[in-house]
C-alpha positions as CSV (number, residue, x, y, z in Angstrom):
1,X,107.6,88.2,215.8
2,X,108.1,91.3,213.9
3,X,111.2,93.8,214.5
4,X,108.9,96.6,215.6
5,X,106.8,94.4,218.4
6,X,110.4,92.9,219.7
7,X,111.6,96.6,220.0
8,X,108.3,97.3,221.9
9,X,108.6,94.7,224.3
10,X,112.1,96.1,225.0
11,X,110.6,99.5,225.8
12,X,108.2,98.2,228.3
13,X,110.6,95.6,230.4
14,X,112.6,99.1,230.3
15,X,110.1,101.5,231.5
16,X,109.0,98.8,234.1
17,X,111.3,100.1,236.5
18,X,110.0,103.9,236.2
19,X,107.9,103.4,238.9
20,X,110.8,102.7,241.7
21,X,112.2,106.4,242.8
22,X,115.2,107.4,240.4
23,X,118.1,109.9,241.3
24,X,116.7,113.1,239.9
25,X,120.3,115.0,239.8
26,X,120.8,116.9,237.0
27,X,123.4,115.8,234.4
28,X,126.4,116.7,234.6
29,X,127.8,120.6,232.4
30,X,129.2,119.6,229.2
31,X,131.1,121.6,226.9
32,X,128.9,122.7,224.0
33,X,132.5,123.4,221.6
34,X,135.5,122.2,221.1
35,X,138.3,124.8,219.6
36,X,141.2,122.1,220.4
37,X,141.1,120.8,216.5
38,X,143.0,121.0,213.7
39,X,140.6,121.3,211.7
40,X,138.9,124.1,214.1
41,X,142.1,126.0,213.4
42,X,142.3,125.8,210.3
43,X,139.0,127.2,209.5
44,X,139.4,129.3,212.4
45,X,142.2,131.2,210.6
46,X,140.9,131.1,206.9
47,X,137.6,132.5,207.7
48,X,139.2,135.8,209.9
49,X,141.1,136.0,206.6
50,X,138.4,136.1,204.6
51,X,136.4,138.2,206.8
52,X,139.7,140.4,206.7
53,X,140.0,140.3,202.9
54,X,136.4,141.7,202.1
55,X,136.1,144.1,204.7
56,X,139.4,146.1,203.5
57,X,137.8,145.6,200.2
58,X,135.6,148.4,200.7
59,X,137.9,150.8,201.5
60,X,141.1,149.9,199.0
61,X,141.8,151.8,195.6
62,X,143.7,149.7,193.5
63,X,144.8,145.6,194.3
64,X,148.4,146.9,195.5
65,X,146.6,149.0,198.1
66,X,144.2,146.3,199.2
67,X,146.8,144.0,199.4
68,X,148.9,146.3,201.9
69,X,145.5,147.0,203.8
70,X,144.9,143.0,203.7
71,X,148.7,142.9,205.4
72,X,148.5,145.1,208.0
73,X,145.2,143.7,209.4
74,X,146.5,140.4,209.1
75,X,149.1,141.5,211.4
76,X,146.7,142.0,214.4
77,X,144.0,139.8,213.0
78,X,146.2,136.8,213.1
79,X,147.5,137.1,216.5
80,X,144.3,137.9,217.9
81,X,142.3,134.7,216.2
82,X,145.3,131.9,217.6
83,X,145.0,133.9,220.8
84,X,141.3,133.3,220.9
85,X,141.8,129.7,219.7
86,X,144.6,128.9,222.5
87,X,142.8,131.0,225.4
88,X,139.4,128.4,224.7
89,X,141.6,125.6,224.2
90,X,143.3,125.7,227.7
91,X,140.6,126.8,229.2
92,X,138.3,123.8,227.7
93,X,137.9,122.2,231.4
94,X,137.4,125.1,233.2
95,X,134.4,125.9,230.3
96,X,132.6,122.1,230.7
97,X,132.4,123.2,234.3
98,X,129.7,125.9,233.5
99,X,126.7,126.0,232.0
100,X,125.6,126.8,228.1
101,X,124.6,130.5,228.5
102,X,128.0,131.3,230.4
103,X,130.2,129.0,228.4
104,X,128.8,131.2,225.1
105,X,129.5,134.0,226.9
106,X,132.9,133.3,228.5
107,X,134.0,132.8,224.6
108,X,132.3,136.2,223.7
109,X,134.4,137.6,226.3
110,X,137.6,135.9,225.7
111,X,137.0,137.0,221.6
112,X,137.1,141.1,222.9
113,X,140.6,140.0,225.4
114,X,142.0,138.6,221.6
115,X,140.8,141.6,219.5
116,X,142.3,144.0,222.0
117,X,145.5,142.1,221.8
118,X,145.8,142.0,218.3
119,X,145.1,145.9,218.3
120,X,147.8,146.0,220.8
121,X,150.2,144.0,218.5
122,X,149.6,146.9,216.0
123,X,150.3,149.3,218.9
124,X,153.5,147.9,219.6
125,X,154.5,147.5,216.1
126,X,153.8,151.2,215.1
127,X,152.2,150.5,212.0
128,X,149.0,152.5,213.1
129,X,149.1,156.0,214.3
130,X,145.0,156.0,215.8
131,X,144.2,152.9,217.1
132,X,141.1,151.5,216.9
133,X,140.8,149.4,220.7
134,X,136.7,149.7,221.3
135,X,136.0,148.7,217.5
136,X,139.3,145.6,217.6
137,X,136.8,144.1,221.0
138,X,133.5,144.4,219.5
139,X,135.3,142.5,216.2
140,X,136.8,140.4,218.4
141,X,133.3,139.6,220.1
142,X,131.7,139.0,216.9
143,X,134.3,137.0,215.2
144,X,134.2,134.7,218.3
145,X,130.5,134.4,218.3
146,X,130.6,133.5,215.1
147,X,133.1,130.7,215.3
148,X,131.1,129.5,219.0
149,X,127.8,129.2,216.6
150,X,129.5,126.9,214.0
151,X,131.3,124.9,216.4
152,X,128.2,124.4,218.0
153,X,126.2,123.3,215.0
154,X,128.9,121.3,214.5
155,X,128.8,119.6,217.6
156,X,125.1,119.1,217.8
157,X,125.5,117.3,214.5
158,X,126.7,114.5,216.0
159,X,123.8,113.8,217.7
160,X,121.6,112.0,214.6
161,X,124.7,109.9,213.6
162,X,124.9,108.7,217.2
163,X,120.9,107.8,217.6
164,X,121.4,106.2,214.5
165,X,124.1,104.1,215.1
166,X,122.6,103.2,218.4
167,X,119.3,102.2,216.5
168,X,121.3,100.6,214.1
169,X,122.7,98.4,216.8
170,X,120.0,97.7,218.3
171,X,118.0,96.2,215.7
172,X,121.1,94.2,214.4
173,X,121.4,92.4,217.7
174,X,117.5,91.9,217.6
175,X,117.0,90.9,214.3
176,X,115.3,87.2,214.7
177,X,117.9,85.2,213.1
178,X,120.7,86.4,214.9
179,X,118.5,86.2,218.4
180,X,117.2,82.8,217.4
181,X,120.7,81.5,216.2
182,X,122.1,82.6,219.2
183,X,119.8,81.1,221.7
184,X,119.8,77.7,219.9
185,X,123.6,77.5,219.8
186,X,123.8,77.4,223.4
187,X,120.6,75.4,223.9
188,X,122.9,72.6,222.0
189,X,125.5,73.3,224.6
190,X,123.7,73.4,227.6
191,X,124.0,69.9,228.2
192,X,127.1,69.2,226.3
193,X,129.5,72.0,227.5
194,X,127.8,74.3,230.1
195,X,130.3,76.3,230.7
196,X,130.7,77.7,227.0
197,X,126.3,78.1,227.0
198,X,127.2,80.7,230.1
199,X,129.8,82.1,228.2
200,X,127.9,82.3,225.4
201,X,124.7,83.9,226.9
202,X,127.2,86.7,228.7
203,X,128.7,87.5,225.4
204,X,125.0,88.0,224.3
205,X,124.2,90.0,227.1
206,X,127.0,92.3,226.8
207,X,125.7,92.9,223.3
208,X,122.0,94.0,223.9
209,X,123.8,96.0,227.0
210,X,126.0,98.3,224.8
211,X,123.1,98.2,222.2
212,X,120.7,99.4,225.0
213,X,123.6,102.1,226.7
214,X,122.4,105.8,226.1
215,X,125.7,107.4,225.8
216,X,127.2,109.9,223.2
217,X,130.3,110.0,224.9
218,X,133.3,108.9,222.8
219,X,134.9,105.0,224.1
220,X,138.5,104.0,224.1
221,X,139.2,102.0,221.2
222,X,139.7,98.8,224.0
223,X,136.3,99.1,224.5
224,X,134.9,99.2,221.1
225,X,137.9,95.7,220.9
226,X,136.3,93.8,223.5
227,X,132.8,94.4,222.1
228,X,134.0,93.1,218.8
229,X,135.4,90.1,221.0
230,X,132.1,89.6,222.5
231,X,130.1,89.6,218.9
232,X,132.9,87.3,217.0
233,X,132.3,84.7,220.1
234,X,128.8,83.9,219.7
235,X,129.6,83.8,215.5
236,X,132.3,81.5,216.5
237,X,129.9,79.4,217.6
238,X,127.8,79.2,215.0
239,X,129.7,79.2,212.0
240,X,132.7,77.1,214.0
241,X,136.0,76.6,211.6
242,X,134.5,78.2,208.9
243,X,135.0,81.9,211.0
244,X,138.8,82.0,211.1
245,X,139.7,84.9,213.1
246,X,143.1,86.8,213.4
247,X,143.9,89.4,216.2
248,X,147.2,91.5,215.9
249,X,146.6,94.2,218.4
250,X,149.0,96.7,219.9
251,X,148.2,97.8,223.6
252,X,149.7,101.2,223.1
253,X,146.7,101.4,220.7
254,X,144.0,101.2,223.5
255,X,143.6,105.1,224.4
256,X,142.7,106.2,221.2
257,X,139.2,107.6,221.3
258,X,136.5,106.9,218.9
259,X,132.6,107.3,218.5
260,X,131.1,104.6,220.6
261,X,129.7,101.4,218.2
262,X,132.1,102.4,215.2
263,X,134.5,99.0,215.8
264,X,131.8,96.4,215.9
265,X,129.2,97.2,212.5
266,X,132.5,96.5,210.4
267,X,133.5,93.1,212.2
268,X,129.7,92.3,211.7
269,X,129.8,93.2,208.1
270,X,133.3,90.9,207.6
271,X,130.7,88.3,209.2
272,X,127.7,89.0,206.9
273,X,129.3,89.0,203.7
274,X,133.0,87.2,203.9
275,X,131.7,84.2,206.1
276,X,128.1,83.5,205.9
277,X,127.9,83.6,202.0
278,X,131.2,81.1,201.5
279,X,130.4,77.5,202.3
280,X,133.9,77.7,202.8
281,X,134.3,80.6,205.3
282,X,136.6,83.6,205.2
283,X,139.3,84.8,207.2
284,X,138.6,88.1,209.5
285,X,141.6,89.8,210.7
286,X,141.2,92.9,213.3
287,X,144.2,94.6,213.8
288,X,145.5,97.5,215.8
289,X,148.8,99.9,215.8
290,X,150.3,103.2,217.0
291,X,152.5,104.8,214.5
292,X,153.3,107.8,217.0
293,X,150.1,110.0,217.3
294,X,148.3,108.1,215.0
295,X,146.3,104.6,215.7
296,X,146.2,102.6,212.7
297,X,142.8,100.3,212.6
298,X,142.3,97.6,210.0
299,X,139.5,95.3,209.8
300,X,140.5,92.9,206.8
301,X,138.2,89.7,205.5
302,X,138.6,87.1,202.3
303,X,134.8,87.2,200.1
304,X,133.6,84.9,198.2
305,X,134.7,84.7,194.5
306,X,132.8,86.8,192.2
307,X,131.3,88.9,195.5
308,X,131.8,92.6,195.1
309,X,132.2,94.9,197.9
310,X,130.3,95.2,201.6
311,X,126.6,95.9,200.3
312,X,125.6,99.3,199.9
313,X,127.6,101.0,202.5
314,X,125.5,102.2,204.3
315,X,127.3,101.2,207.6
316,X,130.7,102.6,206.1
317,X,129.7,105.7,205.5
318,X,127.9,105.9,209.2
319,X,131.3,104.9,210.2
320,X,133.5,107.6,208.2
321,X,130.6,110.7,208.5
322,X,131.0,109.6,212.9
323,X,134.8,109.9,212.5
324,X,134.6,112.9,210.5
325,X,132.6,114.7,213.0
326,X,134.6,113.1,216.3
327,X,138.5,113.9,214.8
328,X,138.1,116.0,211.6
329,X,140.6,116.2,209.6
330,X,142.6,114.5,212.2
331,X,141.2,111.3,211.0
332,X,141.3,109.1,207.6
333,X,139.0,106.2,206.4
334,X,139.5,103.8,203.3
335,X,137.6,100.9,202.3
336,X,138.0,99.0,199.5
337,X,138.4,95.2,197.9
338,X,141.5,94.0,196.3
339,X,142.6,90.7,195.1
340,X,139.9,88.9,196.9
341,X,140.4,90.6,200.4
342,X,138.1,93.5,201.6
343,X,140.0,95.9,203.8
344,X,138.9,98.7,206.1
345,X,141.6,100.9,207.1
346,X,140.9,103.8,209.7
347,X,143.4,106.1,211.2
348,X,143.1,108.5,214.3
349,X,144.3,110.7,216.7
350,X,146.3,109.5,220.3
């Protein structure tokens, strides 16, 4: 049977159901941005500076004057933008509560409260004699709906990485060698050891479950550890001693939040090319620390000699583009192979 027609015959047993009555309650507000990055600052505050720096441009005579002009807006511009930026930050629960259209215009609104305060800042520093309070809101406004369209472009670009991951999971756990392999394994160990075959067959099922979950929500990193666990059991089985596995994990580690399925494509590819090309076997190590804020994540396996490094990447650079869009700049990822051992190494956020 063919990927596509074992895919289809997952879509019917799933739309089966559709004909029982289903809870028609709507889903729940989310927030559509997210200001509370560093990254979100950071961008946040260079691009009302550059906005700043070209539109005292127009009006400057010589590059001493534009830099004075440059200063004093700064001095209300500044204030006003972190204003803006803390105001939406703390407010962040408050805004999932409602829907789109208000959340956009809560922002708006909260952008002409930050521009009248950094006018005010100029007030009370007596750098400007007439002060310009209706045109500092309408900036204000503007800058802030500026900043709520690219966080929200930034947001909805999750949303193919996710579908793809989840696709890319799916047809993994599908693909007829690993179903086939799986389902013989604990046919040998029905009659032998019975209680392993269960075990076995649950681990599977937890697989096509996650696989099957449609959720873009991010997962503690626990959960994305004991979906590895479930995945390295049923290729414990199969390959037996020549999978030698190596946990070092630290429970202060367990809150850290990732993109759901990021943990579990880079056990599978420690499976696929340090243990199933080596008659020999490799050694997978999965590791976890905290390092204060920061979790440290390593997935670490042997390769055969003369094997280069994971394939073409294609699941690594799923992996750091998901990251990138979850944590920002908040987040690192390295890959690489080095005297015979390749080693993933991801850091992120508490």
């Amino acid at each position: 049977m063919k990927d596509t027609q074992i895919l289809s015959a997952f879509q019917e047993l799933e739309a089966a159901p559709a004909t029982h009555p289903v809870d028609t309650a709507p889903p729940e507000p989310r927030l559509v941005f997210d200001a509370c990055q560093i990254g979100v600052v950071l961008r946040a505050v260079l691009f009302v500076e550059v906005c700043a720096g070209v539109a005292v441009g127009f009006g400057a005579r010589d590059a001493v004057d534009w830099v004075i002009r440059l200063a004093l807006v700064t001095g209300g511009a500044l204030p006003a933008t972190v204003v803006w930026l803390l105001l939406t930050c703390l407010s962040k629960r408050l805004l999932a509560r409602l829907k789109p259209e208000l959340q956009y215009t809560a922002a708006v609104a909260l952008g002409a409260v930050s521009g009248l305060y950094g006018c005010g800042m100029l007030a009370w520093s007596g750098l400007l004699v007439s002060l310009p309070w209706v045109a500092s809101a309408f900036s204000g406004m503007l800058v802030a709906g500026l900043l709520v369209a690219a966080l929200v472009m930034r947001s909805k670009g999750q949303m193919p990485a996710h579908t793809s991951a989840r696709l890319a999971e799916l047809q993994s756990r599908i693909r007829p060698h690993f179903l086939f392999n799986t389902l013989n394994s604990a046919i040998a160990l029905v009659r032998a050891e019975p209680a392993k075959a269960e075990a076995l067959l649950e681990d599977l099922s937890d697989l096509f479950r996650q696989a099957l979950k449609d959720s873009d929500e991010p997962v503690r990193l626990a959960q994305e550890i004991e979906l590895a666990k479930a995945y390295l059991a049923i290729e414990q089985v199969r390959f037996g001693d020549r999978l030698r596995l190596e946990w070092d994990l630290d429970p202060a580690a367990d809150d850290a939040i990732l993109p759901p399925l990021l943990l579990q494509p880079l056990v599978e590819n420690a499976v696929c090319h340090g243990v199933e090309p080596s008659p020999l076997g490799a050694d997978v190590r999965i590791s976890t620390q905290r390092r204060g804020s920061i979790v440290l994540i390593k997935v670490t396996n042997t390769v055969p000699n003369g094997q280069g490094a994971h394939g073409q990447g294609l699941a690594l650079r799923n992996v750091r583009e998901r990251l990138a869009l979850l944590h920002d700049v908040q987040s690192q990822f390295r890959a690489g192979l080095k005297d015979g051992v390749y080693q993933v190494r991801i850091e992120v956020p508490l």
